[in-house]
N, C-alpha and C positions, 0 to 999 in steps of 0.2 A: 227580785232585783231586775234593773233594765241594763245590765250590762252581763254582757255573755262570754268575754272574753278579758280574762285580766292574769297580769304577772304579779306575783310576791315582792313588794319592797321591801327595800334594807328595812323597815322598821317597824314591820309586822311580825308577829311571834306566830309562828306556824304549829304553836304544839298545841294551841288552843282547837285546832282544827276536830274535824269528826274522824275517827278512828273505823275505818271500813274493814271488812271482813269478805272471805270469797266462799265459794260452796265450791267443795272441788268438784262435785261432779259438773256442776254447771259447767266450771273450766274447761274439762275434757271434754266437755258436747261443744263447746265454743271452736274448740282447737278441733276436733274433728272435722265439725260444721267446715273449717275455712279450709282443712285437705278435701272436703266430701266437693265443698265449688269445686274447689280446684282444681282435682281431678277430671268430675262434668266438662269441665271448662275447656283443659287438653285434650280428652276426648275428640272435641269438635276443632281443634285448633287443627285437626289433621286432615280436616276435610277445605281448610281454609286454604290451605299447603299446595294440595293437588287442584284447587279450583283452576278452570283455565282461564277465569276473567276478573278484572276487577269486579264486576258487578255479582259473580256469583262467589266474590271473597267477603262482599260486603252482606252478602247472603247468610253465610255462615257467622260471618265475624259479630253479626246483633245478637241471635242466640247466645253463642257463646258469652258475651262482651254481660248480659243480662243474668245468664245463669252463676257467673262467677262472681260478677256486682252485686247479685243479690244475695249470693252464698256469702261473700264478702260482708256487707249488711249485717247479715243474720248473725253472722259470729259474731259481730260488734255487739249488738244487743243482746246476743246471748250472753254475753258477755258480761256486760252491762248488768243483768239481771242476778249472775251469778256475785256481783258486788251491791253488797248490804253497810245502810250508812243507818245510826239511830235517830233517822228521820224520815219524814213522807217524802218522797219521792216517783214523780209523774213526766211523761213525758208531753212537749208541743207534738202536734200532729203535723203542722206542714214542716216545721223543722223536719221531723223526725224520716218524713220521705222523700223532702227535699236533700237530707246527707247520704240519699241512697245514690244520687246522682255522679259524684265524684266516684265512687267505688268503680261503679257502670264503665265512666270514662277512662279510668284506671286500666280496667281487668279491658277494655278495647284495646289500651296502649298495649299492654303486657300479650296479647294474644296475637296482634299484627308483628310484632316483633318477634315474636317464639316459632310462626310461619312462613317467616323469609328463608331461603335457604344457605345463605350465607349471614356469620353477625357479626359485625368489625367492632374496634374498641369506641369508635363514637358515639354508632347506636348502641351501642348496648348502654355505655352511660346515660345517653339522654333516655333511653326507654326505661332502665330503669327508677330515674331521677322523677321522671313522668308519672312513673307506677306508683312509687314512694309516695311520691309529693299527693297524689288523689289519694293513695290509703290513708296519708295522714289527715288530711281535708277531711274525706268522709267520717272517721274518727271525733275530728275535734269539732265539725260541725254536730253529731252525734252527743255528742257531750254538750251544744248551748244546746237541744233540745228538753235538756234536764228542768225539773221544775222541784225546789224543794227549800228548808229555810234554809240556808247559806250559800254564801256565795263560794266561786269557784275560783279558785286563783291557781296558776300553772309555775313551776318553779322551770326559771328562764332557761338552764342549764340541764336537767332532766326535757325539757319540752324541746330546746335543741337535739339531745340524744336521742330521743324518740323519732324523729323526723331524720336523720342521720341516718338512726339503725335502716329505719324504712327502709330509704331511698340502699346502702347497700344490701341489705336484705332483699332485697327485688333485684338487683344486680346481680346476687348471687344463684337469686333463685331462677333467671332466665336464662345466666348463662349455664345454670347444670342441666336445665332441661335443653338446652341447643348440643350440648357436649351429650348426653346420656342417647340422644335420638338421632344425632348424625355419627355418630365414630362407637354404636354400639350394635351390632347386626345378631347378634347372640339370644337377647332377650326378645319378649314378645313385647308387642308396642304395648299393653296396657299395664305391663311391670311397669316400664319404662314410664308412661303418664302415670302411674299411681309416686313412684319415687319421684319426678319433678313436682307431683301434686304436694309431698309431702315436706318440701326444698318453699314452695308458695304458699301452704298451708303455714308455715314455721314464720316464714318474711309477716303474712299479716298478722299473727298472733301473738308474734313479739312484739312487734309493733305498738300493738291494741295495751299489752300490758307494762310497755316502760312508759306509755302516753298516760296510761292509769297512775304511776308513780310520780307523775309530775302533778298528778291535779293534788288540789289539797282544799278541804272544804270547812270555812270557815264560816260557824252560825252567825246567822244575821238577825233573827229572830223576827222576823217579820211572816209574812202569810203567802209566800209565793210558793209550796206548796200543795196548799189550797186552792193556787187557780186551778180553771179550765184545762186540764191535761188527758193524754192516755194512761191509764194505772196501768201500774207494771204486769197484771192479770191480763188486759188486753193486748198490751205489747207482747205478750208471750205467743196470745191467741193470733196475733200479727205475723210474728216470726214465725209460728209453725207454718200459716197459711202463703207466706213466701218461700218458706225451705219447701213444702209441696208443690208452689207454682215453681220453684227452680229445677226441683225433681222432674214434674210433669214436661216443662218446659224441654227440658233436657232428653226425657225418655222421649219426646213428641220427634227432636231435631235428629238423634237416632235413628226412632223408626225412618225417615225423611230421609236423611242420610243413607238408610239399606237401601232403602225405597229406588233413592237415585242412584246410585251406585250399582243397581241391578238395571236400571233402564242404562245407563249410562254401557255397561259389560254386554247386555242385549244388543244394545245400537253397536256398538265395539262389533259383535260376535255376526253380527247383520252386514256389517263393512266388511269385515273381513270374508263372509262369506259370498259373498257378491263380487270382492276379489277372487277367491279362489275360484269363484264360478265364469270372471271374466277368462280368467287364468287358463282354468281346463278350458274353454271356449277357445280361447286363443291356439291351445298346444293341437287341442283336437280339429282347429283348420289345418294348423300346419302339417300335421303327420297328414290328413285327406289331402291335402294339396300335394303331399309331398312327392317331387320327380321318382323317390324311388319305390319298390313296394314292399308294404310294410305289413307284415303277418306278428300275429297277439294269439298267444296260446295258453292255455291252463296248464298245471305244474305234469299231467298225463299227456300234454301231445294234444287233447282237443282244443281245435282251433275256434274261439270267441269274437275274431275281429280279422278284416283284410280290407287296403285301403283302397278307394282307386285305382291307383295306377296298377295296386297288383290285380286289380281284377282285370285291368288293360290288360294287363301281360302275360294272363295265363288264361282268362275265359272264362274264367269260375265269378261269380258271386259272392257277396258274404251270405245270402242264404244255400246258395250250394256247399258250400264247406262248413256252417256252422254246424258245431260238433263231433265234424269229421278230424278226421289226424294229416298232417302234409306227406303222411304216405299217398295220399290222392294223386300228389303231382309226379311221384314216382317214374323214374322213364325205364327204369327195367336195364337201363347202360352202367349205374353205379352200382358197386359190389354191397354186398352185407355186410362185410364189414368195417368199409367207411361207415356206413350209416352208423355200427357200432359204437364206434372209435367217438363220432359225433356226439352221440348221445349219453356216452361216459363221460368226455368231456365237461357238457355242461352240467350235466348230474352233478356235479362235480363241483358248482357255481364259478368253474373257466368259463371267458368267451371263445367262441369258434368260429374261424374264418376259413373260407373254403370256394368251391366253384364246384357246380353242381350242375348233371344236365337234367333236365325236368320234363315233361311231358304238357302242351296245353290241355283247354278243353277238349279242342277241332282235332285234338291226335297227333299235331307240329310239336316238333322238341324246340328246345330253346336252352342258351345257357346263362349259366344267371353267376353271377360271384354274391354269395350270401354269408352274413355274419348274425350269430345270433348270442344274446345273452341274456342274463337273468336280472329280472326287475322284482326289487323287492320293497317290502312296506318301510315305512316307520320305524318297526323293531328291526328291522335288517333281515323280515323270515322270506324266505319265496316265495313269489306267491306268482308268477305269470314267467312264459319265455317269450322275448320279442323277437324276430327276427327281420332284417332289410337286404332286402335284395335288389340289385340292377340288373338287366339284362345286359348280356354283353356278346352277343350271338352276332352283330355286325362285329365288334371288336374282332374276334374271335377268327371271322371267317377273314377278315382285311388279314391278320398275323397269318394266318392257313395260307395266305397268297401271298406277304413277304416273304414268309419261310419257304413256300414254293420258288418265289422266282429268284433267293438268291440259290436254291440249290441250283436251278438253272444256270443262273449266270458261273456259281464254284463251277460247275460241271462245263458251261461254254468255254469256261477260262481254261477249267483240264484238257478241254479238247484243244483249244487253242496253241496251248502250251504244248500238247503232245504235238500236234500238229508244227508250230515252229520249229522244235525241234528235229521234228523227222525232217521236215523242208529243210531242213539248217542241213543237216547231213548230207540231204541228197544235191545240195546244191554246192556246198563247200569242197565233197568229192571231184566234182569235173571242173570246179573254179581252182583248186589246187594244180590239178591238171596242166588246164589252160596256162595258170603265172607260171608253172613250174619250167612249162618248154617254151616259154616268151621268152622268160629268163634265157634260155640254152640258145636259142634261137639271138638274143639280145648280144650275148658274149662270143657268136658266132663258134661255137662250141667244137663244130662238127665242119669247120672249113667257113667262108666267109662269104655274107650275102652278097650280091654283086650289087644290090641298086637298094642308094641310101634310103627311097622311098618305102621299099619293105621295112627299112629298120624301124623308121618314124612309125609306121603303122605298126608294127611286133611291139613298138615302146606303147601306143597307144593303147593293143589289147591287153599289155601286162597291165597299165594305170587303169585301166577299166575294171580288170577281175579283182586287182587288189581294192577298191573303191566298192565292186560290190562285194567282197570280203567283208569288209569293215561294217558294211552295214547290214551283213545275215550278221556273224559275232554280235552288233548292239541289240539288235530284234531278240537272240537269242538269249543274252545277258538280261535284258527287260523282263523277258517270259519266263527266268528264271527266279528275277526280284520278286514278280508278283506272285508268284507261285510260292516263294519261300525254299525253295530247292537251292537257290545259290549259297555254297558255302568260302569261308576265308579260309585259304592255310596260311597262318600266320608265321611268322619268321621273324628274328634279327636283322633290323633294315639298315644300312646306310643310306641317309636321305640326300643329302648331297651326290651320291653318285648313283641314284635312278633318276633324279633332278637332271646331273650334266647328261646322262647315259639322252633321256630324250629331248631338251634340249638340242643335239645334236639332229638326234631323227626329225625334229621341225624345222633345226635352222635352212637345210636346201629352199624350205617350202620359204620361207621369210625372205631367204635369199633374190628370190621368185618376182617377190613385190617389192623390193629393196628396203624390206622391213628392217629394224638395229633388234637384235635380238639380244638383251642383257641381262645377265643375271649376277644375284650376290648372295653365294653360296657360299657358309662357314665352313671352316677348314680348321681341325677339324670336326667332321661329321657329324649331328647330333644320330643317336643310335635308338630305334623306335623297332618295337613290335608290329610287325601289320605284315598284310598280304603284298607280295613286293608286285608281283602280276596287278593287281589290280591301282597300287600306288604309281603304277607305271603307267595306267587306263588313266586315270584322274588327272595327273600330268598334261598327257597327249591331248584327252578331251579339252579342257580349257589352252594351250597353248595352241591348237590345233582352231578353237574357238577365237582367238585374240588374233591371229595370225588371218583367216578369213573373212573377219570384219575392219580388221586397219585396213584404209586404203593405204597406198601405195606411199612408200618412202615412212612411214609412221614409225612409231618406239614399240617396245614390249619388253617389260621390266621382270623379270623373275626374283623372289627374295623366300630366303628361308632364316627363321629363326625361332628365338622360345619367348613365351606373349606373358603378361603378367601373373597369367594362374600357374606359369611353370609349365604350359602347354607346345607343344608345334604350331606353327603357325607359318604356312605357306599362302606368298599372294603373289599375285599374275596382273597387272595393270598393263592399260593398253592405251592408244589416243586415238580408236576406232569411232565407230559411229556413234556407242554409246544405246542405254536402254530407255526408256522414261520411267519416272515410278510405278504409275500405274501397271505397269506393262512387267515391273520382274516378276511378281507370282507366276504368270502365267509362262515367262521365258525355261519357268523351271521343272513345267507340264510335260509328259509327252510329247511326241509329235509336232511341237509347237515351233513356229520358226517367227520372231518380232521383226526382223528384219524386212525392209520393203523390197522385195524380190524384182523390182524394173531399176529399183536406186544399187541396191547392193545384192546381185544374184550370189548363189554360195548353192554349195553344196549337200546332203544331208538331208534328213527327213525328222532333226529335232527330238534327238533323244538322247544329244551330247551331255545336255546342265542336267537332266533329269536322272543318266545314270548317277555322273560324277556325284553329286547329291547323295542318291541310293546309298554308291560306295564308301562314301565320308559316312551318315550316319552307319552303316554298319559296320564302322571303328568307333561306334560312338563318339563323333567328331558331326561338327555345323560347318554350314559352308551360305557366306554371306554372300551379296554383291552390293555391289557400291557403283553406282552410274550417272551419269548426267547424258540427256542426249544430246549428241555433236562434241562432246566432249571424252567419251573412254570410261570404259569400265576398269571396276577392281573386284578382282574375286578373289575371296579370302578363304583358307580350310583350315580350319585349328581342331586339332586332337588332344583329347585327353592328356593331360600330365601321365595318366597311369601305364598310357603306351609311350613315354620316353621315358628310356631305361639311365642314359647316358647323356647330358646334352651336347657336351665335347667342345662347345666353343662357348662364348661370351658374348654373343648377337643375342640382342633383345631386341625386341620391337614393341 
């Protein structure tokens, strides 16, 4: 017959057809045939996977795409073969290898697909739709290759189902192999492709045989049979000689496959080697270049390595000391049992840090701060000690000469101190002296001087001894701050009346320059802990300060009260000359006097702010200023909340 392809009409009797019959083993070599591709087939799909380029996906993907199309094939006709009809029965030859083609294209779709790493619900439908649709092609193309008497007619509804099954049976079968190879780490990969093979094996051999249930073969009785065909003897001869070229084919892309895979792990193993060789290249400048020096020892103490700088720094070589132990450098100054203690240590796999004095080549010491610890392999075993050392022998000697020169200076200061001291004594004896019989002399004690001029001059030597009084007392209070010798006796204060108490003792002096001397003292008293002697020094000092620097006719404000932290808080404001910013640090120095000595001369040698200060912080108490120059300063002293016991009034500031 010239027609190759036909459906059953309503009114044709289908039971007139030829009655076929199957060989089961043929069946079972059919069905294995199409697990045995399919398997080949995944095999190589895993080399497709890891390819790093298209070109070498498309490498892989022909083998493959060939071994499975062909394996494909084979079970068709095996298939084929294993179905007996009670007639002659030959195949066309270019049909027959032209239906090999679809398969081919087929087992490419289903192999490109199975090697992406991701498969969404799209592709997987079209790839499988793709797969189906060519097994079914290759199938029914396979089937007009048939030559025999009757014609072939396909029942519309079974030949639907067959092409259905396909197309989900390929669906099935690609999406178990994408599930069994990505979310299965358990299995070995070729369990894993034999089970997908067997999920792909099942899609085409179902296939192959509900496509057989639709054909129906109706005698025609004519001689097409007879023509020019392959006998089913050769076609055997055929399939075997393609299930060996698919084998061959397959064991060839294998080998190919080790083949590259081992070049591929070589070149890998070659890369990375050339790295690690850059690597230790690299490490092994740096430790050689390295500022410090750097000693490499065996797990006994002999020494295999010393860098540079250590050979700078001690004289030795690395073939001087190879083999030797860093008892070499020994200087014979550190005991045994440091070195002991050391070498327990690290035994021990502690690190150890230390300073060490060492001996060079030339016979000079040197000292070194060295750390060493334990470098170990791979497995974590010991296997070297490293040790780095700096030299720090200028350090060393520079600290040997701070610590000398402050003992010097402790020691200039004790002498100092002892020294002010005795001066303070031997001088304050015959200054007592002096005021004590100015005074007697002043009050005319002993009958009356006759000429007011003695008196002016007796008032002037009292105002002189008591002025250098005041300033042996501050020299001597100073030399006691620094020295740490001055102590408080503290006491129960009324602050308000050591306030009014000096106060008074200033106002003459305010008097003097027709100063306003005002103060605003709660009543009553707030009641503070402190040293009343020195709270009275604190006082005098800035009042006696504020009073020196107003010119003539100015204000001076005194205030006491309790500040927001619950604290004291005494301030003295004046509308004197005034400080600049820059200038208070330094008003608060020693000896320091800001005042321009041709504008505003004064009295003192500038250790007024710098006691008062002392004295406040040793109540743990701050003491600010506040200035503008040409406008008046305010100086502020706030003590601790913890030294007011009482505050006794209700002035806040």
């Amino acid at each position: 017959m010239t027609s190759y392809f036909q459906f059953l009409s309503p009114g044709q009797d289908p039971s007139i057809a030829y009655l076929g019959t199957y060989d089961p083993a043929l069946v079972v070599v059919s069905v294995l045939t199409a697990v045995f591709a399919s398997f080949m087939a995944l095999q190589l799909s895993g080399r497709i996977s890891h390819a790093s380029s298209l070109a070498k996906k498309v490498v892989w993907l022909a083998p493959g795409s060939l071994a499975m199309g062909g394996g494909v094939w084979a079970m068709h006709f095996i298939g084929m073969l294993a179905f007996s009809l009670p007639c002659g029965i030959s195949y066309d030859p270019l049909i027959t290898l032209i239906s090999m083609v679809p398969g081919i294209l087929a087992s490419a779709v289903a192999l490109w697909i199975i090697s992406r790493p991701k498969l969404s619900v799209m592709t997987l439908g079209l790839g499988g739709t793709l797969m189906g649709g060519g097994i079914g092609t290759m199938h029914y193309s396979g089937m007009a290759a048939m030559r025999l008497d009757a014609v072939i007619y396909y029942s519309p509804a079974l030949f639907a189902l067959s092409i259905g099954v396909a197309i989900l049976l390929a669906i099935v079968a690609l999406h178990a192999k994408f599930v069994l190879h990505n979310h299965n780490d358990d299995l070995p990969s070729w369990v894993l492709s034999l089970l997908s093979a067997i999920f792909m094996g099942g899609a085409v051999s179902g296939m192959h045989y509900i496509a057989m249930e639709a054909a129906y073969f109706i005698p025609a009785g004519d001689t097409t049979a007879n023509a020019p065909g392959i006998a089913p003897t050769t076609l055997a001869i055929g399939i075997g000689t393609v299930t060996i070229m698919v084998v061959a084919l397959t064991l060839a892309a294998a080998i190919l496959a080790k083949h590259l895979e081992t070049i591929t792990k070589l070149e890998s193993e070659i890369q990375e080697r050339e790295r690690a060789e850059a690597q230790i290249l690299r490490l092994s400048r740096a430790v050689e270049q390295s500022p410090a020096g750097v000693i490499l020892t065996d797990m006994n103490g002999a020494i295999e390595y010393v860098n540079s700088r250590f050979t700078e720094m001690t004289g030795y070589s690395l073939e001087d000391l190879t083999g030797k132990t860093p008892r070499t450098l020994k200087s014979g100054h550190t005991s045994n049992h440091d070195y002991s203690q050391m070498w327990a240590m690290i035994s021990r796999g502690h690190d150890w840090r230390g300073e060490v004095y060492n001996r060079r080549k030339d016979g000079s010491f040197y000292w070194a701060i060295l750390s060493i610890t334990t470098v170990r392999d791979a497995n974590g075993v010991p296997i070297n000690y490293l040790g780095i050392q700096e030299d720090i022998t200028e350090t060393k000697a520079a600290m040997a000469a701070l610590q000398s020169a402050k003992e010097d200076a402790e020691y200039a200061n004790h002498v100092k101190s002892q020294f002010l001291a005795s001066m303070s004594h031997e001088l304050r004896t015959p200054l007592n002296a002096i005021i004590g019989f100015s005074e007697m002399m002043m009050n005319e004690m002993f009958g009356p001087i006759g000429s007011h001029k003695y008196l002016e001059y007796n008032k002037d030597i009292h105002d002189s001894g008591q002025h250098l009084l005041e300033l042996i007392t501050d020299i001597l209070d100073m030399s006691k701050i620094e020295s740490g010798n001055l102590q408080l006796n503290e006491s129960t204060v009324e602050i308000s009346r050591i306030a009014e108490t000096c106060r008074k003792l200033i106002n003459s002096r305010a008097n003097d320059k027709d100063i306003t001397l005002l103060s605003d003292l709660p009543d009553p008293s707030p009641v503070v802990i402190a040293d009343s002697v020195r709270l009275k020094q604190i006082f005098i000092n800035l009042l006696t300060n504020s009073v020196k620097y107003t010119p003539r006719g100015g204000d001076i404000a005194m205030a006491i009260g309790i500040n927001e932290r619950g604290g004291l808080q005494i301030s003295i404001s004046d509308t004197g000359i005034g400080i600049s910013e820059e200038d208070i640090p330094r008003a608060l120095e020693p000896f320091s006097q800001i005042a321009d000595i041709m504008s505003a001369p004064s009295e003192g040698v500038g250790l007024g702010l710098y006691l008062t200060r002392s004295l406040v912080e040793m109540h743990g108490g701050e003491l600010q200023i506040d200035s503008r120059l040409g406008h008046g300063t305010t100086v502020t002293v706030n003590l601790p909340r913890s030294r007011v016991l009482d505050t006794g009034c209700t002035a806040h500031v």
